[in-house]
C-alpha positions, 0 to 999 in steps of 0.5 A: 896309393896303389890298391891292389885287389885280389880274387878271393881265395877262401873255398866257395867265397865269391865276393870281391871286396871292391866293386866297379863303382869303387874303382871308379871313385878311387882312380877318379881320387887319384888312386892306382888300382889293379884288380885280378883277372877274374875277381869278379867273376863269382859276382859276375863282374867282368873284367872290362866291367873293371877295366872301363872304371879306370882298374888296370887287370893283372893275372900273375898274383905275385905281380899283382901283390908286388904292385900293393901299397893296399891288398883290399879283401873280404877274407883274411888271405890263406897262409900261402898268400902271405907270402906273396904280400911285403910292406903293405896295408891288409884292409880285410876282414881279419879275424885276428882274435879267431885267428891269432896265426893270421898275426903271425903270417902278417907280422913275417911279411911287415903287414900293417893290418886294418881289421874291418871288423873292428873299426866301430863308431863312437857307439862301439858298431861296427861301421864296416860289416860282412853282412853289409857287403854280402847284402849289396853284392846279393842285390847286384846278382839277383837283379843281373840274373832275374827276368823281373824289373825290381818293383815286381818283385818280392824279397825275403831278408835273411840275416842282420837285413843290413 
């Protein structure tokens, strides 16, 4: 399969669905993946970061999407990077019941949605969640960007403390 993953577009998003590690485990799978120049770097993954974990890195946005059989984001795509997708896979936190244009921009380009936020466990939880994400990615930047080793550091959890 071809997974491409965009740079977030929501304003003030910075995180990247799909890590370095996860670049390495899918390619390593048998996958092709192609990340955006840049996607990272909120985070600050670079894009050799990328790159050494076997992820090819494409600028133009409308090659990368035309390349997809999978476009892997956080964020549901704005109604102009609809466009740019055609007869894929969306793996993305949709949002379908807050958002029932999302529906209608999908269905115009033949998108076949999987939901992140949906998929549960036989106890009806979810078994993907934002905050989960949002915890492991806060992790990797305070520890890139503190003078401290781990252990001497203290930590406040805020939120689901998933």
């Amino acid at each position: 399969m071809r997974i491409s993953v965009p740079k977030e577009s929501y304003p003030l998003e910075k995180r990247v669905l799909v890590l370095p590690v996860s670049v390495k485990r899918l390619v390593d799978e048998g996958h092709t993946v192609n990340v955006q120049a840049g996607a990272g770097e909120g985070i600050n993954i670079s894009n050799e970061e990328y790159t050494n974990a076997g992820a090819t890195i494409v600028s133009d946005p409308k090659v990368l999407y035309d390349m997809a059989d999978m476009v892997t984001k956080i964020r549901a795509p704005m109604p102009e990077e609809f466009s740019l997708m055609h007869d894929c896979i969306l793996f993305s936190m949709f949002h379908s019941k807050q958002n029932p244009e999302h529906l209608y921009y999908a269905g115009l380009q033949n998108l076949v949605v999987v939901e992140l936020e949906r998929i549960q466990d036989s106890k009806n939880e979810r078994i993907i969640d934002q905050t989960g994400i949002t915890g492991e990615i806060g992790v990797y930047y305070v520890l890139r960007h503190s003078q401290k080793m781990p252990a001497d550091m203290k930590v406040v959890i805020l939120g689901y403390g998933r």
